[in-house]
mmCIF entry with sequence, helices, sheets and N, C-alpha, C, O atoms, coordinates in Angstrom:
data_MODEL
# 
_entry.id   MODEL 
# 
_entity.id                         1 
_entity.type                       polymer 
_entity.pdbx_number_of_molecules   1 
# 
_entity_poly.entity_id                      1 
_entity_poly.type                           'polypeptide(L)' 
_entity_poly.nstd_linkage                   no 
_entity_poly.nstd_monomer                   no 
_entity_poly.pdbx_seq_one_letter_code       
;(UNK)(UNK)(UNK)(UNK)(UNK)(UNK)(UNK)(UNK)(UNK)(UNK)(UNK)(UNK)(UNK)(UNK)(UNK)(UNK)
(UNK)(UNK)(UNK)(UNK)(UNK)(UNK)(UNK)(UNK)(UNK)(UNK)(UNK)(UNK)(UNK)(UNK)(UNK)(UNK)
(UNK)(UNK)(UNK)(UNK)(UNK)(UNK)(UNK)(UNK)(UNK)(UNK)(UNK)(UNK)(UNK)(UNK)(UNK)(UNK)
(UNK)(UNK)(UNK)(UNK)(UNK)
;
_entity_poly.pdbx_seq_one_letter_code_can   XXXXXXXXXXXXXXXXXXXXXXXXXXXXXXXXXXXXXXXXXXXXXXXXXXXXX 
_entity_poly.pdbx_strand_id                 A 
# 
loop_
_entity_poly_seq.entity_id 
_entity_poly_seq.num 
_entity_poly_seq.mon_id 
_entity_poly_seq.hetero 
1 1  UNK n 
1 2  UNK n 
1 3  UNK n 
1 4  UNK n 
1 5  UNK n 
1 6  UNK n 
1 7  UNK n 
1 8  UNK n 
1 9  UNK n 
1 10 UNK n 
1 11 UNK n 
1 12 UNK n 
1 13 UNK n 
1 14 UNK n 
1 15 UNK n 
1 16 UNK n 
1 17 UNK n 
1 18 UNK n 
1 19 UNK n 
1 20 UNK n 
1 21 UNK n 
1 22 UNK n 
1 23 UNK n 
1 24 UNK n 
1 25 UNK n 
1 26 UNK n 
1 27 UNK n 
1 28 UNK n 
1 29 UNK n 
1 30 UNK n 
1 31 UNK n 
1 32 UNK n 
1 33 UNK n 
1 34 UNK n 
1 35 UNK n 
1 36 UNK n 
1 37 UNK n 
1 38 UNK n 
1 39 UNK n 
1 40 UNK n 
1 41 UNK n 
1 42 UNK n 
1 43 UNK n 
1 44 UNK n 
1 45 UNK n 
1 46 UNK n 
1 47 UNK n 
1 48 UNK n 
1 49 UNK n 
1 50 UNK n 
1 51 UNK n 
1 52 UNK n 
1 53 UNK n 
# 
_struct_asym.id          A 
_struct_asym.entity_id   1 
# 
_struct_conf.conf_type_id            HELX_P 
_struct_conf.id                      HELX_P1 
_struct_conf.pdbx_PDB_helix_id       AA1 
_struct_conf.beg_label_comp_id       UNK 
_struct_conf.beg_label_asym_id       A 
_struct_conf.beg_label_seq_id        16 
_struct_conf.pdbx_beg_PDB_ins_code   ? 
_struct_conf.end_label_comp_id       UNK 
_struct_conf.end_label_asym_id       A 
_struct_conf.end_label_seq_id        51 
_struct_conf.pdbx_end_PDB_ins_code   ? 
_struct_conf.beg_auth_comp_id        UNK 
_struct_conf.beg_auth_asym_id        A 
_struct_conf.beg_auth_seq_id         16 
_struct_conf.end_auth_comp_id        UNK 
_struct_conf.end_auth_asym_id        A 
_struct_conf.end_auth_seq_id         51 
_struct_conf.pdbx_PDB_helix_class    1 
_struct_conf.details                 ? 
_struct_conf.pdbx_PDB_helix_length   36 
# 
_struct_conf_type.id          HELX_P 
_struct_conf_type.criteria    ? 
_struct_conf_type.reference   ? 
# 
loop_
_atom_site.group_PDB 
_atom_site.id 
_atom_site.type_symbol 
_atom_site.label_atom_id 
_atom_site.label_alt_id 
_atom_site.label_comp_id 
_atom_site.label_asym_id 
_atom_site.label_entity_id 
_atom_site.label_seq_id 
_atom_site.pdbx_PDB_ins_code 
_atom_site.Cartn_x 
_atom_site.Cartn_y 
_atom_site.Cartn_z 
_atom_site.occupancy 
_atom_site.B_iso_or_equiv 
_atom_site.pdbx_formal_charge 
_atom_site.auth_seq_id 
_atom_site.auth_comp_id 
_atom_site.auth_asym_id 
_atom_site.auth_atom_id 
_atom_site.pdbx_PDB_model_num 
ATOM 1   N N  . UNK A 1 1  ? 0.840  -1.180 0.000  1.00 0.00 ? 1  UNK A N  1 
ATOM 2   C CA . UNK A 1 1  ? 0.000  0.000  0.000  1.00 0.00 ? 1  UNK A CA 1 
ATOM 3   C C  . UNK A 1 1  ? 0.884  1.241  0.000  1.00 0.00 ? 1  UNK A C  1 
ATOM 4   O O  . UNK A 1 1  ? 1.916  1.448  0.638  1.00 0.00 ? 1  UNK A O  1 
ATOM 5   N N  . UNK A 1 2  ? 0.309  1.929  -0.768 1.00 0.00 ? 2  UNK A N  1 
ATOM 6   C CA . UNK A 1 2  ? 1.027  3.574  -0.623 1.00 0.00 ? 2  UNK A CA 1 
ATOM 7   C C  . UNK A 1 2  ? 0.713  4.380  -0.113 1.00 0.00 ? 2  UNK A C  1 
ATOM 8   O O  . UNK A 1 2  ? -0.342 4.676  -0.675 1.00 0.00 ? 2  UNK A O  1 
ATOM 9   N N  . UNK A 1 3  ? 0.947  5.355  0.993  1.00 0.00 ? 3  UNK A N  1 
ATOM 10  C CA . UNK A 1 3  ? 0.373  6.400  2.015  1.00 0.00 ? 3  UNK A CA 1 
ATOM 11  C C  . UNK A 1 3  ? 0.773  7.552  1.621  1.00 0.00 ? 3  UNK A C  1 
ATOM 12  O O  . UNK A 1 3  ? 0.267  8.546  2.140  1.00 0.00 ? 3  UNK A O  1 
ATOM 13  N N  . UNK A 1 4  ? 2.240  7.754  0.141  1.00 0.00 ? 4  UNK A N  1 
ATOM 14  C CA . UNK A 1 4  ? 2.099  8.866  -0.399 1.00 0.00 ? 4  UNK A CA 1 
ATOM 15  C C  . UNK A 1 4  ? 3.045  9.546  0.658  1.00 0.00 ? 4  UNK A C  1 
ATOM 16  O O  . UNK A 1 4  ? 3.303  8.979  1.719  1.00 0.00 ? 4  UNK A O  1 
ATOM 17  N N  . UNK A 1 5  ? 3.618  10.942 0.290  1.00 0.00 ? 5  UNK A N  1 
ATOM 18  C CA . UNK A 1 5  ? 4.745  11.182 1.326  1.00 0.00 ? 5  UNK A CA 1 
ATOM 19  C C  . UNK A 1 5  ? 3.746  11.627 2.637  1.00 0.00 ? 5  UNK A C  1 
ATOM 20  O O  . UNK A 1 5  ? 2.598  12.050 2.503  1.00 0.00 ? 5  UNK A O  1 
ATOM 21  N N  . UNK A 1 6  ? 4.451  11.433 3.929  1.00 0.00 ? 6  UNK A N  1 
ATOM 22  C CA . UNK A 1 6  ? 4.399  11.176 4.958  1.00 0.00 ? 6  UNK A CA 1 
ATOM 23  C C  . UNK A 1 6  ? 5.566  12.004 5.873  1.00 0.00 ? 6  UNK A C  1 
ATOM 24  O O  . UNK A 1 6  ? 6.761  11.711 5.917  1.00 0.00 ? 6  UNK A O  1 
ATOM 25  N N  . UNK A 1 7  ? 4.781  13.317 6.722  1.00 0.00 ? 7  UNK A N  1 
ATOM 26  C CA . UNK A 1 7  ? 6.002  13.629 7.460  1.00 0.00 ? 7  UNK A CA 1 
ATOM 27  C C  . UNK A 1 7  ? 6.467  13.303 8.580  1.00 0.00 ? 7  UNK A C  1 
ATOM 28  O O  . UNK A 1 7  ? 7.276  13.889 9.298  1.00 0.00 ? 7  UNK A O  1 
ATOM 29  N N  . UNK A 1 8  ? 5.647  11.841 8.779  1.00 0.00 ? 8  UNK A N  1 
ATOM 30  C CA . UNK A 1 8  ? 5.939  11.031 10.374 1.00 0.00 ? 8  UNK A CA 1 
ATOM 31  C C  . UNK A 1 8  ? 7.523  10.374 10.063 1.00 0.00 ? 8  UNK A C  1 
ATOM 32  O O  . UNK A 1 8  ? 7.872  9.876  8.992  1.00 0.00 ? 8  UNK A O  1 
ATOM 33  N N  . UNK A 1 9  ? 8.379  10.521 11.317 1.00 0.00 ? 9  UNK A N  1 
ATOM 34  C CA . UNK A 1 9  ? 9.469  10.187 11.154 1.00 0.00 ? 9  UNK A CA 1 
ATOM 35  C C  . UNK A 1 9  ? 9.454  9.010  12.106 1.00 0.00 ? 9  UNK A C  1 
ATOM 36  O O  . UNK A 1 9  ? 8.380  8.737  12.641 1.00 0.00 ? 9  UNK A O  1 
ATOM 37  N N  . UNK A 1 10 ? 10.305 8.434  12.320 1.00 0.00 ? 10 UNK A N  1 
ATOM 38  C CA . UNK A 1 10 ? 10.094 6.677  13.469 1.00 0.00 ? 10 UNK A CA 1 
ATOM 39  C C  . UNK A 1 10 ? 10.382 7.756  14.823 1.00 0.00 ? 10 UNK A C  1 
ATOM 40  O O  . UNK A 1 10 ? 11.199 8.666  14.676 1.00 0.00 ? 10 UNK A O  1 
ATOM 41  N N  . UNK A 1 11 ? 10.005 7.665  15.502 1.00 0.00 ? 11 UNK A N  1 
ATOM 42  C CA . UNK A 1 11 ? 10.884 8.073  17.761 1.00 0.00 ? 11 UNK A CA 1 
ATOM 43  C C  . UNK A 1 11 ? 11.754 6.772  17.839 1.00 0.00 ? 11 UNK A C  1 
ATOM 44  O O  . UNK A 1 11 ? 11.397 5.604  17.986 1.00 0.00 ? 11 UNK A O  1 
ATOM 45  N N  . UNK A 1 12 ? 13.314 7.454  17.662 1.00 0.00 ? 12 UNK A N  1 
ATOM 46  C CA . UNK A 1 12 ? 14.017 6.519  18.210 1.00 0.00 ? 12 UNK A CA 1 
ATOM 47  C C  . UNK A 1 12 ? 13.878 5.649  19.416 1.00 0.00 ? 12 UNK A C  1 
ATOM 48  O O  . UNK A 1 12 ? 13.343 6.220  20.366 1.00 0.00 ? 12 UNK A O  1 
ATOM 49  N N  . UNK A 1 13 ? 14.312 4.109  19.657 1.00 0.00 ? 13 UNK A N  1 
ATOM 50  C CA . UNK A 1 13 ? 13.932 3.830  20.358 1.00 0.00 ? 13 UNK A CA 1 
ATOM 51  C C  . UNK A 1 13 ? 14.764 4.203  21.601 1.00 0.00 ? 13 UNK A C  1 
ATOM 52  O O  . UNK A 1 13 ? 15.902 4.659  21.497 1.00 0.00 ? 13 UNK A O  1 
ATOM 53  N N  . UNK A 1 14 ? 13.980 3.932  23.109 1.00 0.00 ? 14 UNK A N  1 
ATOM 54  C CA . UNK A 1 14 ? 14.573 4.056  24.116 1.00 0.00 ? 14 UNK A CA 1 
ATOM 55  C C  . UNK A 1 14 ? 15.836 3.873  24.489 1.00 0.00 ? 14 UNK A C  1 
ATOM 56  O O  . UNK A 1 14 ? 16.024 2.657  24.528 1.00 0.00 ? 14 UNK A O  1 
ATOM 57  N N  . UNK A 1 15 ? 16.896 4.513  24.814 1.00 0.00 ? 15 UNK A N  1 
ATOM 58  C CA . UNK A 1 15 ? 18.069 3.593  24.797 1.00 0.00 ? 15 UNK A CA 1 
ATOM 59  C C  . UNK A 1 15 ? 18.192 2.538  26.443 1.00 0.00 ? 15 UNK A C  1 
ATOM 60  O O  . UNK A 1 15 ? 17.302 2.263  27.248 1.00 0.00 ? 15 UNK A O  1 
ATOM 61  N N  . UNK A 1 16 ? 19.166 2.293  26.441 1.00 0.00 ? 16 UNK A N  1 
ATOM 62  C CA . UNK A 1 16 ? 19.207 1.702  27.902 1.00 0.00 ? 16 UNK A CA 1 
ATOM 63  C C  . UNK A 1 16 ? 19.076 2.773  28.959 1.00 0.00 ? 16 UNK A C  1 
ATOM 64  O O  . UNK A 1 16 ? 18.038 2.956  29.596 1.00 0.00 ? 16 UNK A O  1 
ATOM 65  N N  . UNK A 1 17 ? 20.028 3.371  29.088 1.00 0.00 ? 17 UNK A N  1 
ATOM 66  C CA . UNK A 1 17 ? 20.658 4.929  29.555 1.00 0.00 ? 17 UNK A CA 1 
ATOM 67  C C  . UNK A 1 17 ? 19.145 5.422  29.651 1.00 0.00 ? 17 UNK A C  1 
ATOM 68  O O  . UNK A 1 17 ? 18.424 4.880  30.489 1.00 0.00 ? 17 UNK A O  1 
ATOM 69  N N  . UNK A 1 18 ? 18.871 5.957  29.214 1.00 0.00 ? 18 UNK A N  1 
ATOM 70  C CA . UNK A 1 18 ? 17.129 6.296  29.279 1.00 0.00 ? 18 UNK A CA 1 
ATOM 71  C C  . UNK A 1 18 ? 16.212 5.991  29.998 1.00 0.00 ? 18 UNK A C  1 
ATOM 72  O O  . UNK A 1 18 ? 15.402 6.663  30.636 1.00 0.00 ? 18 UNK A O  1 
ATOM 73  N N  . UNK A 1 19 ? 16.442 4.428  29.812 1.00 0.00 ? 19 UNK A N  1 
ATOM 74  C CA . UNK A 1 19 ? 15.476 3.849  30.519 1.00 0.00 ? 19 UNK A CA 1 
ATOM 75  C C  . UNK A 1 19 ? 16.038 4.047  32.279 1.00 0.00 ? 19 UNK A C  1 
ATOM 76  O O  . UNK A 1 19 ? 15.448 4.650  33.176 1.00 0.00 ? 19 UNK A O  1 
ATOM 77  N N  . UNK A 1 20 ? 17.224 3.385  32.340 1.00 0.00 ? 20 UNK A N  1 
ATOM 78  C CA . UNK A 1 20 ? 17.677 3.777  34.084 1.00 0.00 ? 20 UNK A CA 1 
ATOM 79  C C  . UNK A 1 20 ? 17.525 4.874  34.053 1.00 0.00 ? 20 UNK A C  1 
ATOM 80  O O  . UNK A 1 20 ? 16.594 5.162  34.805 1.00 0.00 ? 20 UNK A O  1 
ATOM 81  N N  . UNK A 1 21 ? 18.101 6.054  33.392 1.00 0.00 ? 21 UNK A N  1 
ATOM 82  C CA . UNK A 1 21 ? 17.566 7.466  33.848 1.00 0.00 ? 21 UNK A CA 1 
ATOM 83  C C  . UNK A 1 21 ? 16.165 7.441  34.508 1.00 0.00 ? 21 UNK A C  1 
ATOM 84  O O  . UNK A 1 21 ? 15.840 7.598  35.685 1.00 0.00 ? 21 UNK A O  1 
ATOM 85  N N  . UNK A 1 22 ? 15.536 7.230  33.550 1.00 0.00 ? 22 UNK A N  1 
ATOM 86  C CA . UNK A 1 22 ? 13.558 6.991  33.869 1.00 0.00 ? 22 UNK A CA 1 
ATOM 87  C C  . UNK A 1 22 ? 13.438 6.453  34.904 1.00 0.00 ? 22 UNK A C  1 
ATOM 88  O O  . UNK A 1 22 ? 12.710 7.056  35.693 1.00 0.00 ? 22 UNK A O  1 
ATOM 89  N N  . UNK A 1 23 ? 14.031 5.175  35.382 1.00 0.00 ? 23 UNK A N  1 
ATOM 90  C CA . UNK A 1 23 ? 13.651 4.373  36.604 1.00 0.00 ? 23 UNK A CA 1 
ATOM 91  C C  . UNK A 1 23 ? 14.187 4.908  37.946 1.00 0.00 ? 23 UNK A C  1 
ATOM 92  O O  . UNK A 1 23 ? 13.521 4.738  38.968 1.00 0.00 ? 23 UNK A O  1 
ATOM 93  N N  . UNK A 1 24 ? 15.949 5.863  37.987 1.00 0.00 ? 24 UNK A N  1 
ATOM 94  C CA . UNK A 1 24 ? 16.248 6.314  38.869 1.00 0.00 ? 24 UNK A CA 1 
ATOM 95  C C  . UNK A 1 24 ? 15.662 7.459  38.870 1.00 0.00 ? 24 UNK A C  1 
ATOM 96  O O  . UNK A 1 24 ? 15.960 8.011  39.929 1.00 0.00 ? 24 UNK A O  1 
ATOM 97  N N  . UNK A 1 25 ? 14.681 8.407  37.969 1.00 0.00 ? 25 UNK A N  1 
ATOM 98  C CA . UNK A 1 25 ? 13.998 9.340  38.770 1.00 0.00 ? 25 UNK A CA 1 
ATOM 99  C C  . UNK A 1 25 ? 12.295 9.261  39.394 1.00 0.00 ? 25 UNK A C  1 
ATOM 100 O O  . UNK A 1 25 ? 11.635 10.097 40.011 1.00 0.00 ? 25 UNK A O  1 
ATOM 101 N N  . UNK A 1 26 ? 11.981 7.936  38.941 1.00 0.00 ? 26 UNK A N  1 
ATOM 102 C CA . UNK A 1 26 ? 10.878 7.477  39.862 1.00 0.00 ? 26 UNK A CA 1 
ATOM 103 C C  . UNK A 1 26 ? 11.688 7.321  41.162 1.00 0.00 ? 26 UNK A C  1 
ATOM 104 O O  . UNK A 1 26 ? 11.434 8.141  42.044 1.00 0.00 ? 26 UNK A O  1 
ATOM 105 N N  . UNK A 1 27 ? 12.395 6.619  41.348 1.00 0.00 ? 27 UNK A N  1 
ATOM 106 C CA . UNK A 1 27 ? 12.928 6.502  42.571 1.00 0.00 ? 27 UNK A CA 1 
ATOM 107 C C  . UNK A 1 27 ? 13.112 7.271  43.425 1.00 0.00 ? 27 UNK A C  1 
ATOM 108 O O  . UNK A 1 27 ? 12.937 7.014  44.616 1.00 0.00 ? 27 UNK A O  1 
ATOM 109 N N  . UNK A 1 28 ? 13.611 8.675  42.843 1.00 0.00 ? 28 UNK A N  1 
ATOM 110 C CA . UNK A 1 28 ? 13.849 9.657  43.483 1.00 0.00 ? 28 UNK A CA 1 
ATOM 111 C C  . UNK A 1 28 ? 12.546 10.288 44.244 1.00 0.00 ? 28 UNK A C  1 
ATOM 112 O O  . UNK A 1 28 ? 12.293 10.687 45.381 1.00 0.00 ? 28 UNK A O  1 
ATOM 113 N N  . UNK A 1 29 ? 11.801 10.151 42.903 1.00 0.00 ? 29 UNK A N  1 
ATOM 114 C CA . UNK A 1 29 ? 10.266 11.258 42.752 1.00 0.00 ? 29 UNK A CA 1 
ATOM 115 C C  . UNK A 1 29 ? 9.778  10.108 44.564 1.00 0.00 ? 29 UNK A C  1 
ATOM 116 O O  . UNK A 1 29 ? 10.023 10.539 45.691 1.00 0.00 ? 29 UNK A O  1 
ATOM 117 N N  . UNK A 1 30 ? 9.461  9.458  44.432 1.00 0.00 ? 30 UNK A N  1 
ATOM 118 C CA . UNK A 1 30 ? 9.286  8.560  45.500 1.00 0.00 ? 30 UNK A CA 1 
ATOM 119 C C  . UNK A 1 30 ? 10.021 8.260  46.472 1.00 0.00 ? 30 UNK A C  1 
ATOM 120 O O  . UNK A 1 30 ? 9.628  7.300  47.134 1.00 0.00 ? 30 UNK A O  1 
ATOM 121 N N  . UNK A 1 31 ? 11.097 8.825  46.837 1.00 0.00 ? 31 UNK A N  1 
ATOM 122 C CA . UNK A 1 31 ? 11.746 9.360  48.014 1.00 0.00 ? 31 UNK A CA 1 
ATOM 123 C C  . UNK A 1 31 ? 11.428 10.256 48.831 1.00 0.00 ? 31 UNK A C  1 
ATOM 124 O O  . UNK A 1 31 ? 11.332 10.076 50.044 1.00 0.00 ? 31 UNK A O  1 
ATOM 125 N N  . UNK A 1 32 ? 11.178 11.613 48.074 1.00 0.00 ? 32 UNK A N  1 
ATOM 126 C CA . UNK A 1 32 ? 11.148 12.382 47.868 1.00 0.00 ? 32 UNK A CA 1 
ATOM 127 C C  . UNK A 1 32 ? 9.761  12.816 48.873 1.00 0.00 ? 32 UNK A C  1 
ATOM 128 O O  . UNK A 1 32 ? 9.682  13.656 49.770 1.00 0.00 ? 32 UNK A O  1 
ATOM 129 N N  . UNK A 1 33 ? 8.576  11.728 48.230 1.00 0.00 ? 33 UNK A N  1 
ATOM 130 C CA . UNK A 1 33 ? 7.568  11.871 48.548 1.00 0.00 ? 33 UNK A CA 1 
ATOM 131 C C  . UNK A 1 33 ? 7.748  11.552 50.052 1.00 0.00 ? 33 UNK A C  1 
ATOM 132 O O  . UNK A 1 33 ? 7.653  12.492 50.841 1.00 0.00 ? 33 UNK A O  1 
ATOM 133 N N  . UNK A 1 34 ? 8.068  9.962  50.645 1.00 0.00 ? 34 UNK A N  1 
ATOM 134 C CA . UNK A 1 34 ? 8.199  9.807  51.983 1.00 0.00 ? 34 UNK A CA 1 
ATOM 135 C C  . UNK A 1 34 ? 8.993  10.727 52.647 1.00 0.00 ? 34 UNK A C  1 
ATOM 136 O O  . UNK A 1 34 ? 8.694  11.050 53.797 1.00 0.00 ? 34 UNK A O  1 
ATOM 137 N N  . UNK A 1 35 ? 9.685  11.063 52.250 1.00 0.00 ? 35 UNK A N  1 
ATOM 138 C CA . UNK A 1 35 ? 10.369 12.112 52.719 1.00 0.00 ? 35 UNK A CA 1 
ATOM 139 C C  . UNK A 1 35 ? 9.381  13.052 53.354 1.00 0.00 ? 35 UNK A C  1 
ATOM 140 O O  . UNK A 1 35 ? 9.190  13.018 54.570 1.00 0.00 ? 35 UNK A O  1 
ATOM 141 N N  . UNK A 1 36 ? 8.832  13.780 52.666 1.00 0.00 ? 36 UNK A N  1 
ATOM 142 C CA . UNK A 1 36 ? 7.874  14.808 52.397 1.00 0.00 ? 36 UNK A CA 1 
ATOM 143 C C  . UNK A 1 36 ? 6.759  14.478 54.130 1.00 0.00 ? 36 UNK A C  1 
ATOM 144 O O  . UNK A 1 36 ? 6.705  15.075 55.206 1.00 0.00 ? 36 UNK A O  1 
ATOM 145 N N  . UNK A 1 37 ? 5.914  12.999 53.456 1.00 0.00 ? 37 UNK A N  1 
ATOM 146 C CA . UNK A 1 37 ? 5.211  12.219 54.504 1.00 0.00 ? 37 UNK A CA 1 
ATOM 147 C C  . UNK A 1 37 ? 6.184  12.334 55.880 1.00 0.00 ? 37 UNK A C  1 
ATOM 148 O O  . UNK A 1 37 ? 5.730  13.054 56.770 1.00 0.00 ? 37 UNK A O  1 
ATOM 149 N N  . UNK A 1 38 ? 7.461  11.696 56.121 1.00 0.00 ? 38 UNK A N  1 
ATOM 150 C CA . UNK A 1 38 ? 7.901  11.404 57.424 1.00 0.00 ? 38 UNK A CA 1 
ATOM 151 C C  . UNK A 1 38 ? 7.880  12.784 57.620 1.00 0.00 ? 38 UNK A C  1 
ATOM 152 O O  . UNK A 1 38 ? 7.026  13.055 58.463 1.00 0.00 ? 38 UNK A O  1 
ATOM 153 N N  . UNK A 1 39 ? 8.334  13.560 57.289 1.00 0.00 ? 39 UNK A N  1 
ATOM 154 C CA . UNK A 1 39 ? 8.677  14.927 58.206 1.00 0.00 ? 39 UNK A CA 1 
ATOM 155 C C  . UNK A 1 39 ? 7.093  15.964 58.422 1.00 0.00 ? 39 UNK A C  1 
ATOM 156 O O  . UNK A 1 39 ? 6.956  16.970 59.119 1.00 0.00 ? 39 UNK A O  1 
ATOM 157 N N  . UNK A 1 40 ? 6.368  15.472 57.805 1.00 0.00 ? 40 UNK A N  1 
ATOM 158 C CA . UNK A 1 40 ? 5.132  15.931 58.428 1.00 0.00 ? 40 UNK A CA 1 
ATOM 159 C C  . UNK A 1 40 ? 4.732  15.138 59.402 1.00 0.00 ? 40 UNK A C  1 
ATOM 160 O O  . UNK A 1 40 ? 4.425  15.919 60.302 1.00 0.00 ? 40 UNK A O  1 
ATOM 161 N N  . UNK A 1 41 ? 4.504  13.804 59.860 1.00 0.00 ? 41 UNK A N  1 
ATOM 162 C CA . UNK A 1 41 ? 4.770  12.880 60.623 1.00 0.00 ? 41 UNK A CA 1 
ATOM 163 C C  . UNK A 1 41 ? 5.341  13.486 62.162 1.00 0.00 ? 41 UNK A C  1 
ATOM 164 O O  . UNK A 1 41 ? 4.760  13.565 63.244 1.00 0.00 ? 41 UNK A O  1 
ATOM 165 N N  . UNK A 1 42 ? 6.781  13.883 61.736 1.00 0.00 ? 42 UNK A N  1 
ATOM 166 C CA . UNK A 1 42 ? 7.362  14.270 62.970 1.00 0.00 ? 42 UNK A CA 1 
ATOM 167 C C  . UNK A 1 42 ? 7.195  15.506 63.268 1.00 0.00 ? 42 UNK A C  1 
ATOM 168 O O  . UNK A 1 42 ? 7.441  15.718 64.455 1.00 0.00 ? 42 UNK A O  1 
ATOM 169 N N  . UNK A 1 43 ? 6.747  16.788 62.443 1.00 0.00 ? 43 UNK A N  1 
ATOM 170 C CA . UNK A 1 43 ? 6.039  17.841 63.282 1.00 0.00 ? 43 UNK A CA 1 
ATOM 171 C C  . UNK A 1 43 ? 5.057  17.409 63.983 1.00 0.00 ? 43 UNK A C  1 
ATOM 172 O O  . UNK A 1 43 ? 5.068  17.527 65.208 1.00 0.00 ? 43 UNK A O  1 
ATOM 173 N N  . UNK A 1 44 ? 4.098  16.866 63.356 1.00 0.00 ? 44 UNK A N  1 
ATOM 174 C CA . UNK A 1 44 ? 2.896  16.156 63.909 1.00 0.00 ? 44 UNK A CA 1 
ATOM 175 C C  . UNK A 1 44 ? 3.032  15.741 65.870 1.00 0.00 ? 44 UNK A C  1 
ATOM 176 O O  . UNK A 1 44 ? 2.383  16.031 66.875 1.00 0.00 ? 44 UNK A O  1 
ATOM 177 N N  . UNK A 1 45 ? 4.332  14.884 65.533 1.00 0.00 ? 45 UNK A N  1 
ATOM 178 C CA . UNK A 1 45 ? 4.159  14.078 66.817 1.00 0.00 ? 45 UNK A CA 1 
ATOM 179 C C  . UNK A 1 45 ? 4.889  15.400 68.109 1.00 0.00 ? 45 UNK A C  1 
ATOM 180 O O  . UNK A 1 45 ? 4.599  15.716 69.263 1.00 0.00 ? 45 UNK A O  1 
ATOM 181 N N  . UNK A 1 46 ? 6.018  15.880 67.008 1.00 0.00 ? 46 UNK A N  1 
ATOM 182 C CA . UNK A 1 46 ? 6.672  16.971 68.114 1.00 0.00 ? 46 UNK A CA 1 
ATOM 183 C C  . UNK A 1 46 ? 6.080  18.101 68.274 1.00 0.00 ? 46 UNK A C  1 
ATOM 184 O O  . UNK A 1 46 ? 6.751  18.818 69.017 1.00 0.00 ? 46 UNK A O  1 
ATOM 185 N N  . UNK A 1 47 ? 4.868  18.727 67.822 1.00 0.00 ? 47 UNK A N  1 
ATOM 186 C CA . UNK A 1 47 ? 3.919  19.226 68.195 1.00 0.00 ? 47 UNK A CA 1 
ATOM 187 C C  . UNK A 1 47 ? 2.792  18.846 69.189 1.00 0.00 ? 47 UNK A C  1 
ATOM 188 O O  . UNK A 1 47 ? 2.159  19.637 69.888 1.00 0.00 ? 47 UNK A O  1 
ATOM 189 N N  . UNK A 1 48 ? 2.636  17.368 69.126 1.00 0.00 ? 48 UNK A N  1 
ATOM 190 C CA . UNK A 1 48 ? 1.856  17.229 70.440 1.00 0.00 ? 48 UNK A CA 1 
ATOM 191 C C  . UNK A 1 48 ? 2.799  17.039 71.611 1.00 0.00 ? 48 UNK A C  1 
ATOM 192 O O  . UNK A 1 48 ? 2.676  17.334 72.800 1.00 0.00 ? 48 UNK A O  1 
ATOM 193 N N  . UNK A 1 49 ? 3.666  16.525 71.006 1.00 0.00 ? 49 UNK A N  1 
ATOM 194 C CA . UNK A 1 49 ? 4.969  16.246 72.995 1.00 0.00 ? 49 UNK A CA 1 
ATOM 195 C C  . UNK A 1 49 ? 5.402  17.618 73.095 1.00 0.00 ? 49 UNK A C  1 
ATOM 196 O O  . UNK A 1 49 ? 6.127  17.628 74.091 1.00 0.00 ? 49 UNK A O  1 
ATOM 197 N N  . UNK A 1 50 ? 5.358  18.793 72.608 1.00 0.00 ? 50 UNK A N  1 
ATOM 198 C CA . UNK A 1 50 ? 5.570  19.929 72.681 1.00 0.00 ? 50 UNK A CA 1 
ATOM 199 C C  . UNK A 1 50 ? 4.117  20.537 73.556 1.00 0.00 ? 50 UNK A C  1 
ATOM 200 O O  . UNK A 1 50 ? 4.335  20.899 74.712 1.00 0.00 ? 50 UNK A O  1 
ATOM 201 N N  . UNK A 1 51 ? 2.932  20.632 73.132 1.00 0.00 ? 51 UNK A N  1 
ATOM 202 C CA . UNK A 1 51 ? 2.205  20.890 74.034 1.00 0.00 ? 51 UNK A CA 1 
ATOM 203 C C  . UNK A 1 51 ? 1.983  20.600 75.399 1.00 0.00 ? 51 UNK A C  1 
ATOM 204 O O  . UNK A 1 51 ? 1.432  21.347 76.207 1.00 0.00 ? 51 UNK A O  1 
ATOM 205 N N  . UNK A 1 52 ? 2.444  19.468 75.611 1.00 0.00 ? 52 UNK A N  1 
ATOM 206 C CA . UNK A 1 52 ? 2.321  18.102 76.589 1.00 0.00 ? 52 UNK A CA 1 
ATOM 207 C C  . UNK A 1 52 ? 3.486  18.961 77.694 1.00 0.00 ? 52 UNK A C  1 
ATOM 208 O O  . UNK A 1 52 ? 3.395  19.003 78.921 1.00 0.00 ? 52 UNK A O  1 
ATOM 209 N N  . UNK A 1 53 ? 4.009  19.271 77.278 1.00 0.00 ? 53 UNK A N  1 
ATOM 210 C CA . UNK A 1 53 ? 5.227  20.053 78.464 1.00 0.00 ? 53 UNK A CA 1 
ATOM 211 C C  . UNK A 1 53 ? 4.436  21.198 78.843 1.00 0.00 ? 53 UNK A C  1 
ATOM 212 O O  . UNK A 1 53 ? 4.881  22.016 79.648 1.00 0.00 ? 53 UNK A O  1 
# 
């Protein structure tokens, strides 16, 4: 079949490098987050043992 010119070009594929890039910044992004969680966590708690005195 002929589709006639076409200005779609291929998206190279992923390389490796890419892909760990991609996976070590989920990792991060999700550090990041507990991170985020624990230290609200510990105002939380050192705000009530702070009243408590």
């Amino acid at each position: 079949m002929n589709y006639g010119n076409s200005s779609y070009q291929n998206v190279p594929p992923h390389t490796r490098k890419s892909k760990i890039e991609a996976m070590i910044d989920q990792v991060l992004e999700g550090q990041q987050k507990r991170k985020v969680n624990v230290n609200g966590k510990i105002d939380v708690v050192y705000t009530e043992l702070n009243a408590k005195f």
